[in-house]
PDB file of N, CA, C and O in Angstrom, chain B, residues numbered from 101:
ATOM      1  N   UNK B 101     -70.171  17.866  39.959  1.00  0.00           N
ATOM      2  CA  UNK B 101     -71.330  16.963  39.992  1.00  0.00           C
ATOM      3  C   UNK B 101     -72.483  17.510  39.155  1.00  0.00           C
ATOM      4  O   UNK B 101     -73.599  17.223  39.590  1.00  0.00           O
ATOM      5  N   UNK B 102     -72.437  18.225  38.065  1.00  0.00           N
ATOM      6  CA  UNK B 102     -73.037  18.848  37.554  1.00  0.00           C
ATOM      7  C   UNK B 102     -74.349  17.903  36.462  1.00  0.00           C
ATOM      8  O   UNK B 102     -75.551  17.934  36.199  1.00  0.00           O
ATOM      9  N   UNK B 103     -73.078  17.123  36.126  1.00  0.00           N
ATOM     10  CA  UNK B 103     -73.851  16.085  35.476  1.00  0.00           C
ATOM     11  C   UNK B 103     -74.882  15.028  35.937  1.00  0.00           C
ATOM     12  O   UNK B 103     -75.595  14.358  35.190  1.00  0.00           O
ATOM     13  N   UNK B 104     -74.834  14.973  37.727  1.00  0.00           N
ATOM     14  CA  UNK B 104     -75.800  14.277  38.396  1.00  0.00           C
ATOM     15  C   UNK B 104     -76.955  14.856  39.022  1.00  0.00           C
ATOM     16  O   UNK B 104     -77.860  14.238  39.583  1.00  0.00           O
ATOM     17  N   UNK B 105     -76.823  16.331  38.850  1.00  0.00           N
ATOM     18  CA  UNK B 105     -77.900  16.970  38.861  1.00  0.00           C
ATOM     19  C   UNK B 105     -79.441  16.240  38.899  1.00  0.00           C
ATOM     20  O   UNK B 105     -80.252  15.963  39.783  1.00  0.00           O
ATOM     21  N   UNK B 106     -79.383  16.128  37.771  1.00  0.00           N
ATOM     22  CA  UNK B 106     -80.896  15.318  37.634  1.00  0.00           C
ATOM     23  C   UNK B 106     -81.219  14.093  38.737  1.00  0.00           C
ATOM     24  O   UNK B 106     -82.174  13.916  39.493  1.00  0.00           O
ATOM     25  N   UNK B 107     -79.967  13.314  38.482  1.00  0.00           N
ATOM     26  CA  UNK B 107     -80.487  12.473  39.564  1.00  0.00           C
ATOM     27  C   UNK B 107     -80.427  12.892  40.868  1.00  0.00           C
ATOM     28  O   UNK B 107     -81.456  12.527  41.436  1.00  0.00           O
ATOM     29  N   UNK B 108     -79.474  13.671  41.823  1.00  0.00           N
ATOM     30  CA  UNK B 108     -79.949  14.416  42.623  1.00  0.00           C
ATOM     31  C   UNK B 108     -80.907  15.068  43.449  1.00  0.00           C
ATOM     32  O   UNK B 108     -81.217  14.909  44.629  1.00  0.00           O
ATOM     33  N   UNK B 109     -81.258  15.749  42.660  1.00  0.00           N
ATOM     34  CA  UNK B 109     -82.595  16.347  42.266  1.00  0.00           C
ATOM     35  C   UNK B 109     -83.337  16.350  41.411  1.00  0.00           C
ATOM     36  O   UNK B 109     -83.085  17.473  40.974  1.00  0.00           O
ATOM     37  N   UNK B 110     -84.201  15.923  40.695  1.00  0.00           N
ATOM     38  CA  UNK B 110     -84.816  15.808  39.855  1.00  0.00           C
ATOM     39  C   UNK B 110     -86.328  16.442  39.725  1.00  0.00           C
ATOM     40  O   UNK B 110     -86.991  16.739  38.731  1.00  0.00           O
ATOM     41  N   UNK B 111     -86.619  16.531  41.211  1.00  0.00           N
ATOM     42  CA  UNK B 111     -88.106  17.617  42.101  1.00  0.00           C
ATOM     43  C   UNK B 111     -87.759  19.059  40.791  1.00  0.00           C
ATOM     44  O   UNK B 111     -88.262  19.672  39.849  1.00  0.00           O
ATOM     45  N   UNK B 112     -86.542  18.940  41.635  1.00  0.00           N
ATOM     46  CA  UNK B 112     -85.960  20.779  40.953  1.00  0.00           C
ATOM     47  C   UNK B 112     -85.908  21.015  39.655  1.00  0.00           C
ATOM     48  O   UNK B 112     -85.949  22.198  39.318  1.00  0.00           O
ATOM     49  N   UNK B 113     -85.823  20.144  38.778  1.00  0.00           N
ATOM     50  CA  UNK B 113     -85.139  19.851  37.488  1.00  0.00           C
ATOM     51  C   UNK B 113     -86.664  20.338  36.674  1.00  0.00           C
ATOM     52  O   UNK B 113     -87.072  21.353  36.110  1.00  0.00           O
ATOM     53  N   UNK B 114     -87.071  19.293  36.916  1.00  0.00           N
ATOM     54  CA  UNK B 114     -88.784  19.294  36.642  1.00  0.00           C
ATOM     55  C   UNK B 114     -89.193  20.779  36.821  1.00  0.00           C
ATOM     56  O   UNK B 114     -89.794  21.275  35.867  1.00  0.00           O
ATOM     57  N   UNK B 115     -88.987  21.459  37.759  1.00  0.00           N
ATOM     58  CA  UNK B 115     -89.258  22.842  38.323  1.00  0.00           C
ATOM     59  C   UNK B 115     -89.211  23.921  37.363  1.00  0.00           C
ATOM     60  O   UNK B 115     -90.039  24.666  36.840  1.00  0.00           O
ATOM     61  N   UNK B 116     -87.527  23.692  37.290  1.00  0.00           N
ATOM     62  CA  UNK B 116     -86.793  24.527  36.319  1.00  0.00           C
ATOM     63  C   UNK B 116     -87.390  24.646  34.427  1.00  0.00           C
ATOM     64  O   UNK B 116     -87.464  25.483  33.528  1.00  0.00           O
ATOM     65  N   UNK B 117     -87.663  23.345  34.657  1.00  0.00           N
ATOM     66  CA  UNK B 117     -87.800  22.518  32.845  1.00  0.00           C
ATOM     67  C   UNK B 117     -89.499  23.657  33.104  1.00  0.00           C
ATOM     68  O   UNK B 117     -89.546  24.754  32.546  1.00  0.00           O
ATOM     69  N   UNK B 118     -90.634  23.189  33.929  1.00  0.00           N
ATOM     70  CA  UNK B 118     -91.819  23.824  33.804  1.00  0.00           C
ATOM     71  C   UNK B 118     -91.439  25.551  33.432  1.00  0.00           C
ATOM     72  O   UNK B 118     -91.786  26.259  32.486  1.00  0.00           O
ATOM     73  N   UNK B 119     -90.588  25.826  34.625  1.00  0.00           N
ATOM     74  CA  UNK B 119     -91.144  27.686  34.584  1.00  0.00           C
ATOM     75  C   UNK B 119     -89.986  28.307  33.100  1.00  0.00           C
ATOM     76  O   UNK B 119     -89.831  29.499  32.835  1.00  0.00           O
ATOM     77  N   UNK B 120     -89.303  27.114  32.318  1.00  0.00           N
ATOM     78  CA  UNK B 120     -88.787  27.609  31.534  1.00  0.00           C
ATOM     79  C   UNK B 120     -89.868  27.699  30.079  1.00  0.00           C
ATOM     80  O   UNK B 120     -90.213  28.638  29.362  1.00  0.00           O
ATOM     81  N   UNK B 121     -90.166  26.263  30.085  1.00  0.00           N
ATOM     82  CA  UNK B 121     -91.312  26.192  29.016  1.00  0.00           C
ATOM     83  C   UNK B 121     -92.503  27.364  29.236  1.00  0.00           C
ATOM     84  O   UNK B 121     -92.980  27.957  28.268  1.00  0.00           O
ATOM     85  N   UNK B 122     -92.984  27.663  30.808  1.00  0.00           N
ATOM     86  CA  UNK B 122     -93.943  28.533  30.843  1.00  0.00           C
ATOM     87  C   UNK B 122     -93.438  30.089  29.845  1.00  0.00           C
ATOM     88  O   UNK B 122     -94.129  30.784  29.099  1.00  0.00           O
ATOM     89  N   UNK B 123     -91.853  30.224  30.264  1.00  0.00           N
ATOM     90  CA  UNK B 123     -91.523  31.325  29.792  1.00  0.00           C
ATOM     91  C   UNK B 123     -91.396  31.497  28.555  1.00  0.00           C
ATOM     92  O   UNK B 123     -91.828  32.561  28.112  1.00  0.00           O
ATOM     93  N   UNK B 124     -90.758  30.502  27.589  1.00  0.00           N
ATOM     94  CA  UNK B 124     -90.990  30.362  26.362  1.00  0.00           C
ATOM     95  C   UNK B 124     -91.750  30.215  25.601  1.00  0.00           C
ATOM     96  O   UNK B 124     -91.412  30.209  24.418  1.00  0.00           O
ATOM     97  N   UNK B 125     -93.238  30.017  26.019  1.00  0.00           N
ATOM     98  CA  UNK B 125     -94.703  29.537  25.404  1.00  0.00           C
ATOM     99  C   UNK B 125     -95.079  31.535  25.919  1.00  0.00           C
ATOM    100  O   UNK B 125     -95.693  32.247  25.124  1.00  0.00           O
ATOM    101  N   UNK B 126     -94.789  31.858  26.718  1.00  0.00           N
ATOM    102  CA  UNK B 126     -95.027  33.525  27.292  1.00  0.00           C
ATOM    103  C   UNK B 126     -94.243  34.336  25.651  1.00  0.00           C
ATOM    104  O   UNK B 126     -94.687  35.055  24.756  1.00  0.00           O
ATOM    105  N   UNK B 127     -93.170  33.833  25.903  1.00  0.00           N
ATOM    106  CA  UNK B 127     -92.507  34.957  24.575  1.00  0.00           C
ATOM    107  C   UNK B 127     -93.075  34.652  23.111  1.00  0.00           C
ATOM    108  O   UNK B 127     -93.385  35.609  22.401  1.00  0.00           O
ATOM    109  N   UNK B 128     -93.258  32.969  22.510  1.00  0.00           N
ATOM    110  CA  UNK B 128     -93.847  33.277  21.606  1.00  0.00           C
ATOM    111  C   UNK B 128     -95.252  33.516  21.535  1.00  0.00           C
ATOM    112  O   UNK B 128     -95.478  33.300  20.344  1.00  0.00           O
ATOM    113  N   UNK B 129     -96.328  33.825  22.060  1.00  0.00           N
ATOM    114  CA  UNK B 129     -97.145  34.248  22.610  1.00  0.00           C
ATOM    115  C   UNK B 129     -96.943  36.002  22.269  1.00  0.00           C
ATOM    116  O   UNK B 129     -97.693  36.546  21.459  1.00  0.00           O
ATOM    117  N   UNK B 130     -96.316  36.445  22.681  1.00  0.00           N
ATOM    118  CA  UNK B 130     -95.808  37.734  22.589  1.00  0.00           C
ATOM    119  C   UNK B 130     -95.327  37.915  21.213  1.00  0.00           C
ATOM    120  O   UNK B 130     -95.642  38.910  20.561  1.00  0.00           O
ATOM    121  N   UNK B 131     -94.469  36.855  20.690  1.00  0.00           N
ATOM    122  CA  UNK B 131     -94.359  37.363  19.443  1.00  0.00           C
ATOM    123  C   UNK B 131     -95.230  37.215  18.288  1.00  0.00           C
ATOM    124  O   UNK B 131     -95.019  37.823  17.238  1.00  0.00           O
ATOM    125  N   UNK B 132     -96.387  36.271  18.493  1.00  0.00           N
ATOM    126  CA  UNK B 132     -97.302  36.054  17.543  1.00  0.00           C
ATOM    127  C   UNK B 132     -98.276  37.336  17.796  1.00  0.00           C
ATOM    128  O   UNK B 132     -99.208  37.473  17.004  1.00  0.00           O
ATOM    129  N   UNK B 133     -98.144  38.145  18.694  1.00  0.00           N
ATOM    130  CA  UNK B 133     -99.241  38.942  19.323  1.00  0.00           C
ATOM    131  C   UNK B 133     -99.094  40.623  17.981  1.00  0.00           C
ATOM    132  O   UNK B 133     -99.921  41.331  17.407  1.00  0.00           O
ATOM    133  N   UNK B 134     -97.340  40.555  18.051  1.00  0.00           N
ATOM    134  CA  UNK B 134     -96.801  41.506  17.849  1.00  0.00           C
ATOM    135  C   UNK B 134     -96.457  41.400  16.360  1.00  0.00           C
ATOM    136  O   UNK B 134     -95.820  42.226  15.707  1.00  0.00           O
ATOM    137  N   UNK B 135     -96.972  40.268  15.939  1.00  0.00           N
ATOM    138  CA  UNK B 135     -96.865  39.455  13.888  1.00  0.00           C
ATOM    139  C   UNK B 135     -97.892  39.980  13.493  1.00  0.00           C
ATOM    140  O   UNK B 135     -98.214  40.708  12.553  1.00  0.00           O
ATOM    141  N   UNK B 136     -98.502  39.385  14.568  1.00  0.00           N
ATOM    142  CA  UNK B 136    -100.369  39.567  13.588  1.00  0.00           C
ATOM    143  C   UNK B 136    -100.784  40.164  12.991  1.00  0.00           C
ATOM    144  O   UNK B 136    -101.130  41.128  13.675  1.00  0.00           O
ATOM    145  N   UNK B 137    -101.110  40.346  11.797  1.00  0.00           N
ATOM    146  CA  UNK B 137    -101.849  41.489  11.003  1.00  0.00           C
ATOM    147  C   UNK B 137    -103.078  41.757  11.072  1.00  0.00           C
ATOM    148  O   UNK B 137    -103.918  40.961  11.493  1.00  0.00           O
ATOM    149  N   UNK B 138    -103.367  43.130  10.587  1.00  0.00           N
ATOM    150  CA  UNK B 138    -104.480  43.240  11.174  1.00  0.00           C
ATOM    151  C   UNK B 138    -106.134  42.997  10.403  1.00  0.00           C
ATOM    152  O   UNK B 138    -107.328  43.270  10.528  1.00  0.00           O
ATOM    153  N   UNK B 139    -105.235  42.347   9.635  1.00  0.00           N
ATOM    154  CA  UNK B 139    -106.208  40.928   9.075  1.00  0.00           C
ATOM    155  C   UNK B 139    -105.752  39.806   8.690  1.00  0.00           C
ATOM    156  O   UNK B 139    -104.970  39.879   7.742  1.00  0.00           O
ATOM    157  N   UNK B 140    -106.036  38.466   9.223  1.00  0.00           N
ATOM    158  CA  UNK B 140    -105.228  37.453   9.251  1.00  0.00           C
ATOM    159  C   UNK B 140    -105.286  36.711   8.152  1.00  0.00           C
ATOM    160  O   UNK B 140    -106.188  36.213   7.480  1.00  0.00           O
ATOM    161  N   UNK B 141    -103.448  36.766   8.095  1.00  0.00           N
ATOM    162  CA  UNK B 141    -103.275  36.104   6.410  1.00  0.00           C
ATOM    163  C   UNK B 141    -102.986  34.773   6.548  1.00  0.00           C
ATOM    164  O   UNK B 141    -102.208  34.517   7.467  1.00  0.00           O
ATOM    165  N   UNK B 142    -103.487  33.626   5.737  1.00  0.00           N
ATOM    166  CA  UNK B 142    -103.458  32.576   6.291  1.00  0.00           C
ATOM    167  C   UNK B 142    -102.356  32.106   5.813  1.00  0.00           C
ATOM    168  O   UNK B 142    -101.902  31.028   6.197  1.00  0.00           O
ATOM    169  N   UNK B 143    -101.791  32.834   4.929  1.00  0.00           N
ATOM    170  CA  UNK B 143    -100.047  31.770   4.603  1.00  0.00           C
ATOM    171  C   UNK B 143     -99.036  32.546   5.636  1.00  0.00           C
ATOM    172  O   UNK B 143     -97.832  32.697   5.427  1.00  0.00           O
ATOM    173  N   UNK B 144     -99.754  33.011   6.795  1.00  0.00           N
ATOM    174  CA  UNK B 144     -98.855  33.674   8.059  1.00  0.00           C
ATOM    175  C   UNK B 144     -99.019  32.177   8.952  1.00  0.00           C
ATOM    176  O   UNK B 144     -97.976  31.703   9.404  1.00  0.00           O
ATOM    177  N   UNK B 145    -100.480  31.353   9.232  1.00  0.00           N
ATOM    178  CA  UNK B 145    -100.919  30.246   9.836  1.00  0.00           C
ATOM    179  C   UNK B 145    -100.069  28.668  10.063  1.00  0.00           C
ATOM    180  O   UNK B 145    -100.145  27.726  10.852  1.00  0.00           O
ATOM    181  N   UNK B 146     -99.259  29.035   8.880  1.00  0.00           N
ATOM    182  CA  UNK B 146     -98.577  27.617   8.696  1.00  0.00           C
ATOM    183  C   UNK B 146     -97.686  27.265   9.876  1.00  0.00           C
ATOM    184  O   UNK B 146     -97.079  26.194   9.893  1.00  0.00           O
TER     185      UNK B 146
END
């Protein structure tokens, strides 16, 4: 029933979908942190 998941539950789904995006907006976050130069080049901006 894997595929009815969503409809199932969908509370959870939503849940899952948020704390994943939170985590992925966390890592690139982290990786723009760890790009940056330490003077900002703007053809890095695009």
């Amino acid at each position: 029933d894997g595929h009815l998941f969503s409809l199932s539950n969908p509370s959870q789904l939503l849940i899952e979908a948020k704390l994943f995006r939170r985590e992925l907006h966390k890592y690139k976050a982290a990786d723009y942190d760890d790009a940056r130069p330490s003077t900002t080049n703007p053809a890095l901006l695009e």
